[in-house]
C-alpha positions in Angstrom: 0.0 0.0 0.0 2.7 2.4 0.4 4.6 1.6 -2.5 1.4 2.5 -4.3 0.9 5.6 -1.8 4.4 6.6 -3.3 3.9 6.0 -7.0 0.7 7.7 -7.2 2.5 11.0 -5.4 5.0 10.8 -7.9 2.2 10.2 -10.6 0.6 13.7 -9.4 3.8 15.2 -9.3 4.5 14.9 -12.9 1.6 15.9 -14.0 2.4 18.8 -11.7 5.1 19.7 -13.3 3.6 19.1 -16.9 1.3 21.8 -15.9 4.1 24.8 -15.1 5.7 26.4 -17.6 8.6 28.9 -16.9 10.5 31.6 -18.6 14.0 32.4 -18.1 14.4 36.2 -18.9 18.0 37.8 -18.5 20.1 40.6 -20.3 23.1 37.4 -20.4 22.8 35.2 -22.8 24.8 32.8 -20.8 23.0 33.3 -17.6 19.7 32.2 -19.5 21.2 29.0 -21.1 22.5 27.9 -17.8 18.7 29.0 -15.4 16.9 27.0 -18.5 19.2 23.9 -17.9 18.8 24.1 -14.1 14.9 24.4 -14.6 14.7 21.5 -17.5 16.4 19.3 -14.9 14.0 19.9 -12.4 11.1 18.4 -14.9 9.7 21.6 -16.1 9.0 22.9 -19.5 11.3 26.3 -19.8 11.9 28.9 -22.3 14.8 31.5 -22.4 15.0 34.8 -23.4 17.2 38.1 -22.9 14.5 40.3 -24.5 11.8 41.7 -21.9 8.8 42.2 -24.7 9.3 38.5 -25.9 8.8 37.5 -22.2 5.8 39.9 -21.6 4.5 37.9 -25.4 4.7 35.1 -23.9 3.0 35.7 -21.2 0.0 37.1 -22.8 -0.4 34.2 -24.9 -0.5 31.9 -22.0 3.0 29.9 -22.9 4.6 30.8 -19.8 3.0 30.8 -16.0 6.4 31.4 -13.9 9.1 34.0 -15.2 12.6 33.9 -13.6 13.7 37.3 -14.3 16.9 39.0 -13.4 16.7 42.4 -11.5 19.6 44.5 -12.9 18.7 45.0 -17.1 19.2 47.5 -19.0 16.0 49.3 -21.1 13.6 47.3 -18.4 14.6 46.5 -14.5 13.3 43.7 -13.0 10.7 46.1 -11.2 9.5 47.6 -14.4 9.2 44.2 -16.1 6.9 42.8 -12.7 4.6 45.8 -13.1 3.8 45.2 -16.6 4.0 41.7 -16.4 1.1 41.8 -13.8 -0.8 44.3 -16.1 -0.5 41.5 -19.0 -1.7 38.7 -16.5 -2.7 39.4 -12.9 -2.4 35.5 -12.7 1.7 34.9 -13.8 4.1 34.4 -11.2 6.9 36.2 -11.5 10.4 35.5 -9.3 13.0 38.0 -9.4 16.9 36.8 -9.5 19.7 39.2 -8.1 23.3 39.3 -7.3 23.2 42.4 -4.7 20.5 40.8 -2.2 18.8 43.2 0.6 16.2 42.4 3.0 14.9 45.9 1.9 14.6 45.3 -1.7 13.0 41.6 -1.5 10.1 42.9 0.9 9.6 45.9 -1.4 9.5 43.3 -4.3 7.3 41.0 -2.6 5.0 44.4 -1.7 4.8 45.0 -5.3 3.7 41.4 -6.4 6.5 39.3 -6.6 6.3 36.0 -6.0 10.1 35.4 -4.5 13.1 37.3 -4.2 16.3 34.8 -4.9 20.4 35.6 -4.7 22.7 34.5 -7.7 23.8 32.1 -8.0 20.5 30.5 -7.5 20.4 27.5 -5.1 19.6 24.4 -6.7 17.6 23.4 -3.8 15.9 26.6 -2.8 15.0 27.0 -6.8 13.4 23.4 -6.7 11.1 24.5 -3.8 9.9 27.4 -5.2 9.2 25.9 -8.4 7.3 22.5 -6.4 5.4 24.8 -4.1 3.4 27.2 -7.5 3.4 23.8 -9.3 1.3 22.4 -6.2 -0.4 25.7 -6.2 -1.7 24.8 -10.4 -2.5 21.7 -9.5 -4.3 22.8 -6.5 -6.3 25.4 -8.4 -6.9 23.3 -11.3 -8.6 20.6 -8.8 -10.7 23.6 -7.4 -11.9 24.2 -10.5 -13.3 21.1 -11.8 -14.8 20.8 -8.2 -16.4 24.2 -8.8 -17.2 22.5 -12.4 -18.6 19.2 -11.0 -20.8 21.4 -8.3 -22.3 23.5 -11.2 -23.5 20.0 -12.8 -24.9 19.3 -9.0 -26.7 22.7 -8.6 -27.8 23.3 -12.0 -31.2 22.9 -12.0 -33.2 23.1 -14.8 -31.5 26.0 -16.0 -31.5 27.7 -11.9 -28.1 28.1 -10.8 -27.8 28.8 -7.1 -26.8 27.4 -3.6 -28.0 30.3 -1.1 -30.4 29.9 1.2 -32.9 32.0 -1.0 -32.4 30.5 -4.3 -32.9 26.7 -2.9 -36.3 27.6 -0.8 -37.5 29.2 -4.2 -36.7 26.6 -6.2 -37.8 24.1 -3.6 -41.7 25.7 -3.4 -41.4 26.0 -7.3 -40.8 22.0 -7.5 -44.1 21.7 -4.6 -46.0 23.5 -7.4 -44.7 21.7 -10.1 -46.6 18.9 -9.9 -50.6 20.8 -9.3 -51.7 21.9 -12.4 -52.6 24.7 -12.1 -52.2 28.9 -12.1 -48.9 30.6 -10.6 -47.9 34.2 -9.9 -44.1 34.7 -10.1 -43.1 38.1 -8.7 -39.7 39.6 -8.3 -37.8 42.5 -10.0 -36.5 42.6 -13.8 -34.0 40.6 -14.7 -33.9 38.0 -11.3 -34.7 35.2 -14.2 -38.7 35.1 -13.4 -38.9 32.8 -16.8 -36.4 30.4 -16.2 -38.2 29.5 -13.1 -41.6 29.5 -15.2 -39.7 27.3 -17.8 -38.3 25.2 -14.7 -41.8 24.5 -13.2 -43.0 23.7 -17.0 -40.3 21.1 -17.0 -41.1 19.3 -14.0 -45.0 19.3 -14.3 -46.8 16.8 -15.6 -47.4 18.3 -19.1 -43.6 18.8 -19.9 -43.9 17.3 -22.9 -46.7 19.9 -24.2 -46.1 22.9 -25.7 -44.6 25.7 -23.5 -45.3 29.3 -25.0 -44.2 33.0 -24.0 -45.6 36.5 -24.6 -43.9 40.0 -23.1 -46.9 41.7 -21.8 -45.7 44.9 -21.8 -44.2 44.8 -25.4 -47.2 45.2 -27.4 -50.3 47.4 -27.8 -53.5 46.2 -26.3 -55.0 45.2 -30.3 -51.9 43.7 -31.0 -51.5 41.6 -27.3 -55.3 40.6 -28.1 -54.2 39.1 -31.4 -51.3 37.6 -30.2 -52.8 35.7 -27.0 -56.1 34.9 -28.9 -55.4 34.9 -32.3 -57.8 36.1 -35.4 -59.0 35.5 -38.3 -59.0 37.1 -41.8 -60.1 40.6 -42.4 -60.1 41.4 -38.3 -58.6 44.0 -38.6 -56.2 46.0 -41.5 -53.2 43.7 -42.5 -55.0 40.4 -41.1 -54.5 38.4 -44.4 -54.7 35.1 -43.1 -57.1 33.0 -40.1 -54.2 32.8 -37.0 -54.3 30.7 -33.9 -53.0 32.8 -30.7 -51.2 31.5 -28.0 -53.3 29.9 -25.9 -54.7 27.7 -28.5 -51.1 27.2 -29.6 -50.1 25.7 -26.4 -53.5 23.9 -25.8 -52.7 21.1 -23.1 -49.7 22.9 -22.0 -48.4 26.0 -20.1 -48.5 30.1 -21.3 -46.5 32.1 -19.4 -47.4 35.8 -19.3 -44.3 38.2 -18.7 -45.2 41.6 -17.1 -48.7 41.1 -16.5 -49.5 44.0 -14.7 -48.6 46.4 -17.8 -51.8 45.1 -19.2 -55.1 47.4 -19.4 -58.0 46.8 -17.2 -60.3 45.9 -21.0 -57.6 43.2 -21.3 -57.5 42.0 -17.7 -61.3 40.9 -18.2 -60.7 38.4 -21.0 -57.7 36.8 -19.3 -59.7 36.5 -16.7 -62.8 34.9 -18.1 -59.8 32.7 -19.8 -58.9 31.5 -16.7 -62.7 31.5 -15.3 -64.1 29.3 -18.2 -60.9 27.9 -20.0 -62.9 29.4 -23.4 -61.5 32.6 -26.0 -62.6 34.1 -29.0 -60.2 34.6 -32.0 -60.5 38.5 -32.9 -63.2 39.4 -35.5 -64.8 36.0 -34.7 -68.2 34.8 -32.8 -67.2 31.4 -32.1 -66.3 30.2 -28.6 -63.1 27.8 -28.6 -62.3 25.9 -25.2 -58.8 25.6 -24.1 -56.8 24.0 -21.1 -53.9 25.6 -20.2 -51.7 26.9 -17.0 -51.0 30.2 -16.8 -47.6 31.4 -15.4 -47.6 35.0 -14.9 -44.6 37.7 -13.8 -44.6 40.6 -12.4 -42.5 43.1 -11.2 -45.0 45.0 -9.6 -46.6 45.0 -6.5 -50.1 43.7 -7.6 -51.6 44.1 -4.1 -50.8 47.9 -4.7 -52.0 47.9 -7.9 -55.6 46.6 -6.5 -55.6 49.4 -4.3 -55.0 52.2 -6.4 -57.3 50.4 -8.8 -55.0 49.4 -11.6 -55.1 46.2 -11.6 -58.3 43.8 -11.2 -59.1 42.5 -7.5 -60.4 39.2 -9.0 -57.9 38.5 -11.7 -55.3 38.9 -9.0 -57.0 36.3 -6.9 -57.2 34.2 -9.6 -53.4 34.1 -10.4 -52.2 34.5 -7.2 -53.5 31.2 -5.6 -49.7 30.1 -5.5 -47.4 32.4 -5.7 -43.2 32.4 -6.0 -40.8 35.0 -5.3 -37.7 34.9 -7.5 -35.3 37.0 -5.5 -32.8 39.7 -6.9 -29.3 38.9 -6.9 -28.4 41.1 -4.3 -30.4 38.7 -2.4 -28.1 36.1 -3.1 -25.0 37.3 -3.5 -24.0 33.3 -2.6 -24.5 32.4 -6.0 -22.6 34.9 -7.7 -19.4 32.7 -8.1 -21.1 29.9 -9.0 -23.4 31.8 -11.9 -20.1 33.3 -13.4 -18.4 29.8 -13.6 -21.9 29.0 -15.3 -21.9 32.0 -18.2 -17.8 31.2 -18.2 -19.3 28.2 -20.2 -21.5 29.4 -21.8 -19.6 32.6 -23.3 -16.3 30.0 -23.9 -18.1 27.8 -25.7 -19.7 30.7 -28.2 -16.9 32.7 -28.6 -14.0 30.3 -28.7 -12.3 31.1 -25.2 -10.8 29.3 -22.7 -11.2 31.7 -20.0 -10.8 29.4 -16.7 -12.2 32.4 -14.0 -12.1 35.9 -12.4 -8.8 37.3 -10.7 -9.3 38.3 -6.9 -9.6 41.7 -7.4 -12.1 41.3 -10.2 -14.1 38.8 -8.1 -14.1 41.6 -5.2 -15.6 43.9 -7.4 -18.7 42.1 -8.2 -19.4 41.1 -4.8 -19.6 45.1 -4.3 -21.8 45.6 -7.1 -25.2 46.8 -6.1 -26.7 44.4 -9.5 -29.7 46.6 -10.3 -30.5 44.5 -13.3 -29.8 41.4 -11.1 -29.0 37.8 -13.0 -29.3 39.6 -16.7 -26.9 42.5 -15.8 -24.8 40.0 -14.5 -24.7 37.9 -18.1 -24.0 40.7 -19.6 -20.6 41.6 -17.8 -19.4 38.1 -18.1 -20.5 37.9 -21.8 -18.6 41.1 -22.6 -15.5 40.8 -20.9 -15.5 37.5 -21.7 -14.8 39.1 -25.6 -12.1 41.5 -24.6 -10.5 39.5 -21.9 -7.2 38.2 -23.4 -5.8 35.8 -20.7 -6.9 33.2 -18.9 -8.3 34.8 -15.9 -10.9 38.2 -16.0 -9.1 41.1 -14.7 -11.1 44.4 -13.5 -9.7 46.1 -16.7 -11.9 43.9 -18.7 -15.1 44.7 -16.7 -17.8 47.8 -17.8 -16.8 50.8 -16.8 -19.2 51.5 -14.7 -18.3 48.4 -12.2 -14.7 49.7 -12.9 -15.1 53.0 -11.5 -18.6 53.2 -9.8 -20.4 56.5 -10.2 -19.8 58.9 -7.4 -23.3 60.2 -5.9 -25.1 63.3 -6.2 -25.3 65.9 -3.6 -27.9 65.0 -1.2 -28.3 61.5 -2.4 -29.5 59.1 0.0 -26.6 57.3 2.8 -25.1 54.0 1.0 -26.2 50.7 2.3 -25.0 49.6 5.4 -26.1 46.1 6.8 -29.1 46.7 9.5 -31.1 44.4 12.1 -34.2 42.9 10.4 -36.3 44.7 13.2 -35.0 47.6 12.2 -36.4 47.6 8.9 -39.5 45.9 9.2 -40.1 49.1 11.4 -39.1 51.9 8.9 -40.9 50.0 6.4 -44.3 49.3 8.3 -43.7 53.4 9.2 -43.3 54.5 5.6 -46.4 52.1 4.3 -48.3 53.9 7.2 -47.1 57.3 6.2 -47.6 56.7 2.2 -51.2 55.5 3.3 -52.0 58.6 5.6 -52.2 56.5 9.0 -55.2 54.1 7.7 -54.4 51.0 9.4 -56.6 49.0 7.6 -55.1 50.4 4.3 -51.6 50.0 5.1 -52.0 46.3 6.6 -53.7 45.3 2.9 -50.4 46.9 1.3 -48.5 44.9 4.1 -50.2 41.7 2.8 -51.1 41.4 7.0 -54.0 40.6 8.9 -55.2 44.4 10.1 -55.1 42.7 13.8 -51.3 41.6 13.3 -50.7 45.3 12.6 -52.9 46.9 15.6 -50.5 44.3 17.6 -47.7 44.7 16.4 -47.8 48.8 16.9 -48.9 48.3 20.1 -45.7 46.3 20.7 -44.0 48.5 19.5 -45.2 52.1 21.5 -47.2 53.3 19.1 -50.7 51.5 19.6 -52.3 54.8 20.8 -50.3 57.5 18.2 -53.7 57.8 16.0 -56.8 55.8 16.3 -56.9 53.5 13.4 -58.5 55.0 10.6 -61.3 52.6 9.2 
């Protein structure tokens, strides 16, 4: 067993080494010939050169991952050449060689990125650490990743990536639903991915192999929606050539998910509702009654509750849809899943365009998890899609990032504080405060906005001091 033990450790370390590649750089030609012999004997792959720009080109091409590069050259120091070398790959190690040592000048070389600070002549032994320990650091890394790959295939669900707390309860009551046939309400703000999870529940129900159909609510004028969802027939209306099915009676058996269904008019609300009421439509420009069986998904990213009350939005049809509802939350609500959802549009955007982009630098990384993600998971895509164009090495530096995430936008005069974490006490209270301000003290008001009983409320102010600051208005 350990003979085996032993052979498999030198197995690993082989491969190890198979994985480094080093470049000698030095303004000797000598001095290079002899570090490339040292480091060939060693088991790794090297190169040699005495020119600093053929280094820094073969770094940017990814031929090189360790430099050996001497300190004292003339046109480039050793200092100059770390600097840019870290601009052309925050990733490349870089170990700086010197024949006037000083404890001074290695920490200020390690300060400025270096990986190592080594004295001519270079110790054979010392050199063979140095080189073991980053070629255990690759290997290392390049196990974290296909760990990271293999628990993207684990958490990948139906086209939901996530492994916070919020994104499996979600995902969770989506797959409870799944299985009922029947309506669901998915709310949550633009760009969270509310039709993936519609898609997702399709998927697992017991119709998945019907027809699954989409229509953007908000995309289209009423005449044009009414068409679309209903279909018509010839001479409806001007440029109606041809008899049309719409989409309900296009995915007949199946599920139609409505995106942004609060955009739509109150005259339009009333035939999606008699939709759902008696499973029947009418084609435009036609008296005939068709029945259909579907399940309506509808999103919105509206407060529907508010809409009701302001009168906006029908109190029956949002009864209707809202028998089981799902919140798909934002991405700053699950800032978790960030890392993995990158690795996941990695993937994705290596596959279309051709890269081989393997992750995010630190610094990059840190930058995201700062991001406030107004546009949530679709904002998100699109960063990782466009840097994945203009990112030339094998890692995603902050240079290759929007600008705006580069250099956040500094905020107007009298602007609001910036987030800071608070108690969830705290703002349940300053929200409960503002809904009772915004609905001029009516308690009965403000609990139907709070989507709580109007006794929770009267208890819950009295709890708090304030059960006797204005007489509930009814």
């Amino acid at each position: 067993m350990a003979t085996a033990t032993q052979k498999e450790r030198a197995g690993n370390g082989v491969n190890q080494k198979e994985q480094l590649s080093v470049c000698v750089l030095d303004d000797e030609a000598a001095m290079t010939e002899l570090m490339r012999e040292h480091v060939e004997r060693l088991g790794y792959g090297c190169v040699a050169t005495t020119e600093p720009e053929e280094a820094l080109e073969q770094i940017r091409c990814g031929r090189c991952r360790v430099v050996l590069s001497d300190v004292r050259m003339p046109g480039m120091n050793g200092l100059e050449f770390l600097e840019k070398a870290l601009e052309a790959d925050p990733g490349v190690h870089v170990i700086l060689v010197t024949g006037h040592y000083s404890l001074e000048a290695a920490i200020e070389a390690i300060k400025r990125g270096a990986y190592d600070y080594l004295t001519k002549p270079v110790e054979r032994v010392r050199l063979k650490k140095t080189l073991d320990e980053l070629a255990a650091l690759y290997h290392q890394r390049r196990r974290i990743r296909e760990l990271e790959e293999q628990l993207l295939r684990d958490l990948e669900q139906h086209g939901i990536v996530g492994k916070s707390p919020a994104t499996l309860e979600m995902f969770d009551l989506a797959r409870k639903i799944a299985k009922h046939y029947t309506n669901v309400l998915l709310t949550g703000p633009t760009g969270s991915g509310k039709e993936l999870v519609a898609k997702a529940i399709h998927q697992m129900s017991p119709v998945t192999q019907q027809r699954f159909a989409v229509c953007n609510c908000s995309a289209m004028v009423d005449t044009l929606l009414e068409s679309q969802l209903f279909g018509h027939v010839r001479g409806a209306f001007t440029g109606a050539t041809d008899m049309r099915p719409g989409i309900f009676e296009y995915a007949n058996g199946g599920t139609v998910f409505l995106d942004e269904v609060g955009e739509t008019s109150l005259p339009m609300q009333a035939k999606l509702l008699r939709v759902i009421q008696n499973r029947e439509i009418q084609r435009v420009g036609s008296p005939e009654v068709r029945q259909v069986e579907v399940r309506l998904i509808a999103a919105t990213n509206r407060d529907l509750r508010a809409e009701v009350l302001t009168g906006r939005f029908r109190e029956d049809l949002y009864y209707r849809l809202s028998t089981l509802q799902i919140r798909v939350p934002g991405l700053a609500e699950r800032l978790e899943d960030i890392p993995l959802l990158v690795q996941y549009f990695l993937k994705k955007y290596n596959q279309a365009y051709s890269k081989n982009i393997h992750g995010l630098t630190r610094r990059a990384q840190t930058v995201l998890l700062q991001h406030g993600w107004p546009g949530n998971v679709r904002e998100l895509e699109n960063v990782i899609s466009g840097a994945s164009i203009t990112a030339v090495n094998e890692f995603i530096d902050v240079d290759d990032l929007p600008e705006q995430l580069q250099k956040p936008l500094p905020r107007p005069a009298g602007s609001s504080e910036p987030w800071r974490p608070a108690p969830l006490e705290q703002i349940r209270r300053e929200h409960i405060q503002k809904v009772l301000e915004m609905c001029k003290g009516n308690r009965v008001r403000a609990a139907q906005v709070l989507g709580i009983g109007r006794t929770s409320l009267y208890r819950y102010l009295k709890r708090e001091g304030k059960g006797k600051a204005a007489p509930p208005m009814e």
